[in-house]
C-alpha positions as CSV (number, residue, x, y, z in Angstrom):
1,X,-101.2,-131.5,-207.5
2,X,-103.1,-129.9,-204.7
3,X,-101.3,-129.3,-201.8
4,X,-102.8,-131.8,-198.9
5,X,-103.7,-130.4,-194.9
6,X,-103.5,-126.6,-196.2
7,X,-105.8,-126.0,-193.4
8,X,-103.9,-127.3,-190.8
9,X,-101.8,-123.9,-190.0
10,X,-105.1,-122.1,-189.2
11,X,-105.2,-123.3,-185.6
12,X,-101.7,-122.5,-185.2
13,X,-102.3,-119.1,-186.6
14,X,-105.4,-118.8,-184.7
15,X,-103.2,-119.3,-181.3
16,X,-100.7,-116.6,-182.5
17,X,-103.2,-114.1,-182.6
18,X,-105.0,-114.6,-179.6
19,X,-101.3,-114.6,-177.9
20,X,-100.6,-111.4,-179.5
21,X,-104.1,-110.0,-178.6
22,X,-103.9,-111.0,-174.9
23,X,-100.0,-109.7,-174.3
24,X,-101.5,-106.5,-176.2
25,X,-103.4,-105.5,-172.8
26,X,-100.5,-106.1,-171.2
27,X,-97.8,-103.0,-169.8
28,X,-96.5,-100.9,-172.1
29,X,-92.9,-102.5,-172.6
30,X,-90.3,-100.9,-170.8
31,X,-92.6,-100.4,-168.0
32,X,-93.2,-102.4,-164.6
33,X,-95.4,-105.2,-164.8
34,X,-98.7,-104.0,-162.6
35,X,-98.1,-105.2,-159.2
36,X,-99.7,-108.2,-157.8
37,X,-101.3,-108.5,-154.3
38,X,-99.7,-111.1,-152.3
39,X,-101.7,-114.0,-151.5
40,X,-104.3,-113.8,-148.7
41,X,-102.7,-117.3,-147.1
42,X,-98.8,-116.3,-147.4
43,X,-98.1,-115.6,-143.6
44,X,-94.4,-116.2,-143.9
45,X,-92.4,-113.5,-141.8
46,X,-89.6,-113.4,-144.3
47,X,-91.2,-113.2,-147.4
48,X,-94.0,-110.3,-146.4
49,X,-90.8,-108.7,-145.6
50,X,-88.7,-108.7,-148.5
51,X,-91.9,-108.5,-151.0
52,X,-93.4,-105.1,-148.4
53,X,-90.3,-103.6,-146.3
54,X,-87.1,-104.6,-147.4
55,X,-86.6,-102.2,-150.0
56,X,-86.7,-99.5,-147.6
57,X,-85.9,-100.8,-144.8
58,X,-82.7,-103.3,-145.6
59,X,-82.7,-107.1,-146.1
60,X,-82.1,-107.7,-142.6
61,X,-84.0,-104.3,-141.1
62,X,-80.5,-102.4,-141.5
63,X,-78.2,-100.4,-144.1
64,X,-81.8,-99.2,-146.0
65,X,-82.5,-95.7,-146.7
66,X,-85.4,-95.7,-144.0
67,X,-85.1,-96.2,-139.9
68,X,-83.1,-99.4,-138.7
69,X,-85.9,-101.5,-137.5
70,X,-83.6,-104.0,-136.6
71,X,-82.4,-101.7,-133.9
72,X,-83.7,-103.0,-130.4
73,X,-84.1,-99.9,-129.2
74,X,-86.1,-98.6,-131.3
75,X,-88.6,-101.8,-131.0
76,X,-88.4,-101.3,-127.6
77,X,-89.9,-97.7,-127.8
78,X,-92.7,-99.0,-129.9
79,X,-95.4,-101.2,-128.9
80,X,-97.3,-103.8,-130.9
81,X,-100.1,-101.4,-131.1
82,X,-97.5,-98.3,-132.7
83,X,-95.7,-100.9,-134.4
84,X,-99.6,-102.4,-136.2
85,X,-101.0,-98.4,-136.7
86,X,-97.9,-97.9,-138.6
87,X,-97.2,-100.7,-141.0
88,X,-100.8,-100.2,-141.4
89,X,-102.1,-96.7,-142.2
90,X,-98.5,-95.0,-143.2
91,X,-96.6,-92.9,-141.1
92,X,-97.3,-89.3,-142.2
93,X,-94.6,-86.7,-143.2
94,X,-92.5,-90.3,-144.5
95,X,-92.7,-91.9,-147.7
96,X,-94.0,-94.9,-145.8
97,X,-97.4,-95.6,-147.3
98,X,-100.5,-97.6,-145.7
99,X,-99.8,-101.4,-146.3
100,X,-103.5,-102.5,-144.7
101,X,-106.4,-103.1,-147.0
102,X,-108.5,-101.5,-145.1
103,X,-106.1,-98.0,-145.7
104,X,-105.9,-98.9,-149.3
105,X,-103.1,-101.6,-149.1
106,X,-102.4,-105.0,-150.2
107,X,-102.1,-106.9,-147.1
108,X,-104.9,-108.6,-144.8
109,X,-104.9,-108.0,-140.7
110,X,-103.4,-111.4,-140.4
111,X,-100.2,-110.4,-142.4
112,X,-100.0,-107.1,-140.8
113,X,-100.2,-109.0,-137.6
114,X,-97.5,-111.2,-138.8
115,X,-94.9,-108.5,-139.8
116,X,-95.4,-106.9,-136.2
117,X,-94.5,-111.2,-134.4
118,X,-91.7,-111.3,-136.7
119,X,-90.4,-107.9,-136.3
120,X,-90.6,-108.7,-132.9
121,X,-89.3,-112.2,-132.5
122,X,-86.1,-111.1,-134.9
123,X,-85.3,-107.9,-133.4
124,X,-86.4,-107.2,-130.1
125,X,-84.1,-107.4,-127.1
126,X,-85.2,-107.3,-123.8
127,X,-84.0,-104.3,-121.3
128,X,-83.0,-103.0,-125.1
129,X,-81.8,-99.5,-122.7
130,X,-79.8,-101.5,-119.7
131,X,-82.2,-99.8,-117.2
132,X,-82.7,-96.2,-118.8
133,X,-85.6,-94.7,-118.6
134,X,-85.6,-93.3,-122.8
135,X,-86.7,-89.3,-123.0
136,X,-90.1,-90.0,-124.8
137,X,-92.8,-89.2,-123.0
138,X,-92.8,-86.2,-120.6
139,X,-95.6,-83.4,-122.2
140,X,-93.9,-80.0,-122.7
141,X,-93.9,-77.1,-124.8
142,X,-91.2,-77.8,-128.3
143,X,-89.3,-74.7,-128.5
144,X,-86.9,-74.3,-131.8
145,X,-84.5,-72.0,-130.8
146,X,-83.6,-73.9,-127.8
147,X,-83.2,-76.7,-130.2
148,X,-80.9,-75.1,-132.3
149,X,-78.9,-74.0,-129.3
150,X,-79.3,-77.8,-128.4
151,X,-78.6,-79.1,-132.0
152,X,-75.6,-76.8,-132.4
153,X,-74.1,-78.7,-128.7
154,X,-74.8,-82.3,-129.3
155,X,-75.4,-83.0,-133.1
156,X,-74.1,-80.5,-136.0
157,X,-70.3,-81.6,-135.0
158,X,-71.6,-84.7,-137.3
159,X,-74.4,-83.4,-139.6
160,X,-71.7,-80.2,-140.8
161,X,-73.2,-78.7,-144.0
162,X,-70.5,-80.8,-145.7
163,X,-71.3,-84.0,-144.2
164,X,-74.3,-86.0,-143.1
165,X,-76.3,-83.2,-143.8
166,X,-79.7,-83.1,-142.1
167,X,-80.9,-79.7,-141.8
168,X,-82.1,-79.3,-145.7
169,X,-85.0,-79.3,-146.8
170,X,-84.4,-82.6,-149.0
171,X,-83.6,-84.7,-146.3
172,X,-86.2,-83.4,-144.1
173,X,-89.3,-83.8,-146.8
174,X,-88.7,-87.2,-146.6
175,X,-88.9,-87.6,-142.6
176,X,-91.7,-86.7,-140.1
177,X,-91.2,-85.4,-136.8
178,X,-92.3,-88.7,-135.3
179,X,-89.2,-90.7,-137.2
180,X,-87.1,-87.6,-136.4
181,X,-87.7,-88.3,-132.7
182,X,-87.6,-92.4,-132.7
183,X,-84.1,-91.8,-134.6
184,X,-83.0,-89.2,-131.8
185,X,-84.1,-91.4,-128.8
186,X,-83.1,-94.6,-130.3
187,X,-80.3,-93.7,-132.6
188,X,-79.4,-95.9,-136.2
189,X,-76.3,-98.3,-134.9
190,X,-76.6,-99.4,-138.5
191,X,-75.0,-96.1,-140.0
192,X,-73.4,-95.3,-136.2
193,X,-76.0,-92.7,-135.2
194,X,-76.0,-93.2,-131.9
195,X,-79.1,-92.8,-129.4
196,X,-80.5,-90.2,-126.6
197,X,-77.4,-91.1,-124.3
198,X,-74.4,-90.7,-126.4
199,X,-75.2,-87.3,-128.6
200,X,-72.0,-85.3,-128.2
201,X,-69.6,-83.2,-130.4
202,X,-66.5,-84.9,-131.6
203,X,-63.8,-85.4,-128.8
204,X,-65.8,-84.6,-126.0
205,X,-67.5,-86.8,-123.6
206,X,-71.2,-88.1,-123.9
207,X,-74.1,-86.3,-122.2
208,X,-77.8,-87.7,-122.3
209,X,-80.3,-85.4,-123.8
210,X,-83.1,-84.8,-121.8
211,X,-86.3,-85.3,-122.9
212,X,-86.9,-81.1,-123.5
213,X,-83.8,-81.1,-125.9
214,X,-85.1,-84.0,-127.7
215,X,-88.6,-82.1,-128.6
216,X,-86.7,-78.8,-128.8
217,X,-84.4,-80.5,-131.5
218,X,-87.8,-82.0,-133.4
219,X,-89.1,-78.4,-133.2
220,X,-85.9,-76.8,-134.6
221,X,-85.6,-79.3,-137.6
222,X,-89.8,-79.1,-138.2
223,X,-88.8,-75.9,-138.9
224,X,-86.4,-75.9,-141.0
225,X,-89.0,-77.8,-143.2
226,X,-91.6,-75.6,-143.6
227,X,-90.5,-72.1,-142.5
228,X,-93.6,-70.5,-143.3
229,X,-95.8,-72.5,-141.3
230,X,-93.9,-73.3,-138.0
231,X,-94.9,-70.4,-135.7
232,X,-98.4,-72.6,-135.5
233,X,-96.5,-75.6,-134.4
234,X,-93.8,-74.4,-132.4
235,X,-95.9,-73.0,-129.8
236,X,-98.3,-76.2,-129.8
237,X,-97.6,-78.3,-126.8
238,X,-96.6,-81.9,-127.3
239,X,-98.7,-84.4,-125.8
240,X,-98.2,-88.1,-124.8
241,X,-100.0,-90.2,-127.8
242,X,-102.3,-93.6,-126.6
243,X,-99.1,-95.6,-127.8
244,X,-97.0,-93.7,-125.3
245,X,-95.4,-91.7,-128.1
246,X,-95.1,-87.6,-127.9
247,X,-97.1,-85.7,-130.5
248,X,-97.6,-82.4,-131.2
């Protein structure tokens, strides 16, 4: 007797195959799925966060391998305007990349806008510095061996060769001058660096460092970076950038 409905797999089979031939243009497995842009509407401070910036920067803007945004010193030295240029085009000598679409990013102007309101409505504090007046934007000429001298007085009592270790080139491929000076003047309570005011060797009281050992400092550890190149920029003057920032 003939088997009845023998054609009644083929649809089934039919699906199987065009399953198999869809997931075949798929990742290779073993690798990441292909990321997905975030939705154009999703305008929700806490998830652009953890989907954009918590993976360097902490869950909570702290304890990540990158600078403690949480810190409200540090958004007290930044403006909305730093704050927006930054999330948005990168910061250069950092692995922080561009996040806007219009740098090659995933994120529209409106979620930018509403990392920099939540950053700021989490995190900011006002009169973050009690009244001091943070060494950030005097213009001057960066000289590295009086930031050595200066580096030797107030921070290698913490970053010795054996410990905290900030003066190799490792560490310092991965951080620009501009985070090395926000982390100077502001400091990174969350792993007890402190800020501008309380930079001393071990057992000895606090002094403030003035705005020259801050840039002489920068200039030093630059540097260390690049040997080769840093006659070029040590001599270079720093100038006050439009956010109020020093550049060189």
């Amino acid at each position: 007797m003939k088997p009845r409905h023998r054609f009644h797999l083929f649809p089934v089979l039919l699906a199987a195959l065009s399953t198999a031939f869809v997931s075949g243009c798929g990742p290779a497995p073993g690798l990441p799925p292909d990321p997905i842009p975030p939705p154009a509407a999703v305008t929700d401070f806490r998830t652009l966060y953890s989907q954009n910036c918590a993976a360097c920067h902490g869950a909570n803007g702290q304890n990540g391998p990158a600078i403690d945004l949480a810190n409200p010193e540090l958004q007290a030295l930044l403006d909305d305007a730093a704050l927006r240029k930054w999330i948005s085009g990168g910061m250069p000598g950092t692995e922080m990349p561009a996040f806007a679409q219009s740098q090659g990013g995933m994120l529209t102007d409106a979620q930018v806008d509403a990392l920099v309101a939540g950053m700021r409505r989490q995190w900011s504090r006002p009169n973050a510095f009690d009244g001091a007046v943070p060494p950030y934007s005097q213009s001057q000429t960066a000289d590295p061996h009086r930031g050595q001298l200066a580096y030797q007085a107030h921070c290698a009592s913490c970053h010795a060769p054996s410990h905290n270790e900030i003066t190799g080139p490792s560490y310092l491929a991965l951080v620009g001058d501009q985070a090395l000076t926000d982390i100077i003047v502001a400091g990174r309570p969350d792993i007890g660096q402190p800020d501008w005011r309380n930079d001393a060797p071990a057992g000895k009281a606090a002094t403030s460092l003035t705005s020259q050992d801050v840039y002489d400092i920068v200039s030093y550890l630059a540097s260390l970076r690049n040997p080769p190149q840093q006659s070029a920029a040590n001599d270079a003057p720093v100038q006050s950038a439009p956010d109020g920032r020093q550049t060189q």
